[in-house]
C-alpha positions in Angstrom: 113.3 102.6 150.7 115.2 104.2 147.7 114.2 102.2 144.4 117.0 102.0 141.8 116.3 103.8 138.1 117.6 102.7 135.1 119.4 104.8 133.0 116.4 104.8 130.5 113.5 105.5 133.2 112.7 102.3 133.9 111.7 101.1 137.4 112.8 98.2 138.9 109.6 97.7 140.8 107.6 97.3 138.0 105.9 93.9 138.6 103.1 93.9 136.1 106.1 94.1 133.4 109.1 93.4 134.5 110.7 92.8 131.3 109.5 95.7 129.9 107.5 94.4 126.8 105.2 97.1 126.9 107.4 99.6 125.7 108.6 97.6 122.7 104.3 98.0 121.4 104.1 100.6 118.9 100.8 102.6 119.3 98.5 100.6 116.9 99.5 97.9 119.5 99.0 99.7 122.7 95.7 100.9 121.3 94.6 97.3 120.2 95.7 96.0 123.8 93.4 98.5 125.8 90.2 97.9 123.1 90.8 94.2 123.7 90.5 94.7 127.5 88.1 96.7 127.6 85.9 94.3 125.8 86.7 91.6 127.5 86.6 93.1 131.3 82.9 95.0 130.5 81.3 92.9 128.1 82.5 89.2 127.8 83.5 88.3 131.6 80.1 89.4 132.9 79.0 87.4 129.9 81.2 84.3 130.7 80.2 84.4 134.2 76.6 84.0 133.0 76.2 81.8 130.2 79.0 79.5 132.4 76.3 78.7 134.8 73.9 78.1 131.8 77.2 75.3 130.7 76.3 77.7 127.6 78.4 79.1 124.1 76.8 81.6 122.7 78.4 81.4 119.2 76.5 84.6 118.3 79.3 86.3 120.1 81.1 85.5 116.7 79.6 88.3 115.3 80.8 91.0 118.0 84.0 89.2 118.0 84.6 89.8 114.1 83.3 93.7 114.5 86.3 94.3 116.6 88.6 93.0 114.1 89.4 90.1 116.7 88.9 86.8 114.1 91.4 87.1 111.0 93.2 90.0 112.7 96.3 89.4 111.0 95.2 88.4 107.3 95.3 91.5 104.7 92.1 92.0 102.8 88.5 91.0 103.1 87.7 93.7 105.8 90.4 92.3 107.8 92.5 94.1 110.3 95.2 93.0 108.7 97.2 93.8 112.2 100.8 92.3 113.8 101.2 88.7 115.2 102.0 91.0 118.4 98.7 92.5 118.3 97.2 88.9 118.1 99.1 88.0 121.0 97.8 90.5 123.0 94.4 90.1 121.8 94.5 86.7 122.8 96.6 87.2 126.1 93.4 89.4 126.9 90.3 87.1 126.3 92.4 84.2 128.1 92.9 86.3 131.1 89.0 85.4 131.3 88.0 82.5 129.8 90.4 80.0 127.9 87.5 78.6 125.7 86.7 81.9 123.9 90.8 82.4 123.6 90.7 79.3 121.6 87.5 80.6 120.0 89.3 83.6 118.6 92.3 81.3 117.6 90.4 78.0 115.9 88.1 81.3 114.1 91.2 82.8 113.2 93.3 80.1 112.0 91.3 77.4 110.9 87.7 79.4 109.1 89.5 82.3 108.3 92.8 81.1 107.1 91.7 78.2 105.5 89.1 80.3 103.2 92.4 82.8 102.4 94.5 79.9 101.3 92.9 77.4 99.9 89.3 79.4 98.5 90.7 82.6 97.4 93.0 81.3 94.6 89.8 79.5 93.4 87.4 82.5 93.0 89.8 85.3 93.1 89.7 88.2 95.8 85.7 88.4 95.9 85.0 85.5 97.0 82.2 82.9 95.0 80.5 85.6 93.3 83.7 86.4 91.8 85.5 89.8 91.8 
């Protein structure tokens, strides 16, 4: 069987992305895409898969979570990744793809903690925070 090309290269057997998203990433994108899946298929699912049996939420994972630049990824400052609401999205897309609960983990971190402290505290005590800055 002959598959039919697009005049651009595309493939129209391309099942894993048929609409062809993947090419609209730029490369900080693509690169935040395969660090978010690598982390979640070698560390967190063998991790979910454990502490699941345990009915178990580790919330130390926080702290690995926020090294990757996963909670507050799109805010600018603070150490922040300061990335696209794309790279979220794909971030997100990954740790769903194993466990819902530490998707919404990432998003309540990012959007509620994290957000709130950039909107309502840091008008308050300026950029550094409560020791001032």
């Amino acid at each position: 069987m002959v598959k039919k090309q697009h005049r651009r290269g595309f493939r129209q057997d391309d099942w894993m992305d048929p609409l062809y998203l993947n090419l609209l990433l730029n490369e900080e994108e693509k690169l935040i895409k395969k660090t978010a899946n690598d982390y979640c298929n070698s560390k967190l699912l063998p991790r979910v898969i454990k502490d699941n049996k345990k009915c178990f939420f580790d919330k130390k994972i926080y702290l690995e979570f926020g090294s990757l630049g996963f909670l507050g990824s799109t805010i600018s400052g603070y150490g922040a990744a300061k990335t696209s609401n794309v790279a979220y999205g794909l971030v997100a897309k990954e740790f769903e793809s194993i466990d819902s609960s530490y998707r919404s983990a990432i998003s309540a971190a990012g959007g509620r903690y994290i957000g709130s402290f950039y909107i309502f505290l840091v008008p308050k005590w300026g950029h550094g925070g409560p020791g001032g800055g």
